[in-house]
N, C-alpha and C positions, 0 to 999 in steps of 0.2 A: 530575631525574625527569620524564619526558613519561608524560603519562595515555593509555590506549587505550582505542578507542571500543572498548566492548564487548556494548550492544545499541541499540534503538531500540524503545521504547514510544510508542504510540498512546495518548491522551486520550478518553475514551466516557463517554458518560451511558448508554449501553446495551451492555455489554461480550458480554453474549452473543448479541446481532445481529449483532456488528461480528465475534466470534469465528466466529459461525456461516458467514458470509460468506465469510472469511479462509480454511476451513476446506474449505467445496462449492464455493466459487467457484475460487478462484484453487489449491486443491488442494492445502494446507500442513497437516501434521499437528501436531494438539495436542498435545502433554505435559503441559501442566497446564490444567486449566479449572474455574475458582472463578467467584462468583458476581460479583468484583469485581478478576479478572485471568485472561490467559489467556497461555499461553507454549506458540510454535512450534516446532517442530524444524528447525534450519537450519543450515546449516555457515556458521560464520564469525561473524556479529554476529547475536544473541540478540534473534529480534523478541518483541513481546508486546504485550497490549492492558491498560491500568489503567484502570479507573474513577475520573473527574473529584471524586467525591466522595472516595475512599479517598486519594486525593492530596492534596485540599485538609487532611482529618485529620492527614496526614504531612505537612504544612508551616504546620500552624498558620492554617491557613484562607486561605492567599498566594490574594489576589483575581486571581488566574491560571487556579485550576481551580473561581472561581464564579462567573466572570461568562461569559457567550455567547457562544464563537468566532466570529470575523468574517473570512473570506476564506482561501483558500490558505496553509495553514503547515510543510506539508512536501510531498514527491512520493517515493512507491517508485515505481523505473525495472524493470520487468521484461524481459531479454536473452533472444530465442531467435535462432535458428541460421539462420535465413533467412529473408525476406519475408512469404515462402508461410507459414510455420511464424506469422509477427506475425498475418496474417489469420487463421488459423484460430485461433489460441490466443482471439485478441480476441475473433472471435463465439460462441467455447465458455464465454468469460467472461459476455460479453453474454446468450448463449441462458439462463444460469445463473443471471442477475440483476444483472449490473452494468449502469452507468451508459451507456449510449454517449456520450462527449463529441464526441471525431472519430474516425471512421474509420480506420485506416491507409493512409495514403499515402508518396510517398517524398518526402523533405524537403530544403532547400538544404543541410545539413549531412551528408549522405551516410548518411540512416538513412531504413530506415522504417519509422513513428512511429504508435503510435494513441493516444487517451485516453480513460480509463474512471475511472467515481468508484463509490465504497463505499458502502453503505449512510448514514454520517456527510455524503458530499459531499466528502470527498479524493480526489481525483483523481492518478490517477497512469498512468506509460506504459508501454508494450508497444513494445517497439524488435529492429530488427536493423539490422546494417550494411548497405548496400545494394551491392552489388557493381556494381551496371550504372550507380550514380549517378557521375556526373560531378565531378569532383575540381580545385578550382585550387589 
């Protein structure tokens, strides 16, 4: 028997900032929004935001969701359709409240690439493949 991923939840001490975010920023619709989870509508793998405390409950207090995240622990990759489409989505994102980490530019790996963080400080990218990038 192999297990399928079947969503991907976010850890929040403030689930409806991080919902709020999720929701005008980056333009994903809610279906559920509680005071202590939120769930998006997406095709495919099932996002959603929990609360660090509602989790620590559900595991018996596992000093996982009580002690203070420290550094980078996951990245959502957001794909559009061309460069042009990475820069504007970025500063639509940006003009909206996100992070600017870097810019979009085009990268050694045949993408180009920006980074923006969330209200929490997860950072994550805005990519497309770059056509004119050079390939060995």
């Amino acid at each position: 028997m192999k297990a399928q991923l079947e969503g991907i939840t976010i850890m929040s001490n403030d689930v409806a900032r991080l919902a709020k975010f999720y929701r005008e920023v980056i333009g994903f619709n809610i279906v559920t929004e509680e005071s202590h989870y939120a769930e998006f509508e997406n095709n495919g793998v099932r996002f959603a935001i929990c609360s660090k405390a509602l989790m620590a409950d559900n595991t018996d207090g596992h000093f996982s969701f009580i002690e203070e995240r420290k550094g980078q622990a996951f990245e959502l990759n957001f794909q559009c359709e061309s460069p042009e489409a990475v820069r504007e989505t970025y500063n639509d994102f940006v003009s909206k409240g996100a992070t600017s980490i870097t810019e979009p530019r085009s990268m050694d790996w045949g993408h180009t690439t920006g980074f923006f963080a969330d209200p929490d400080g997860n950072i994550h990218s805005i990519f497309a493949v770059d056509p004119a990038a050079k390939r060995e």
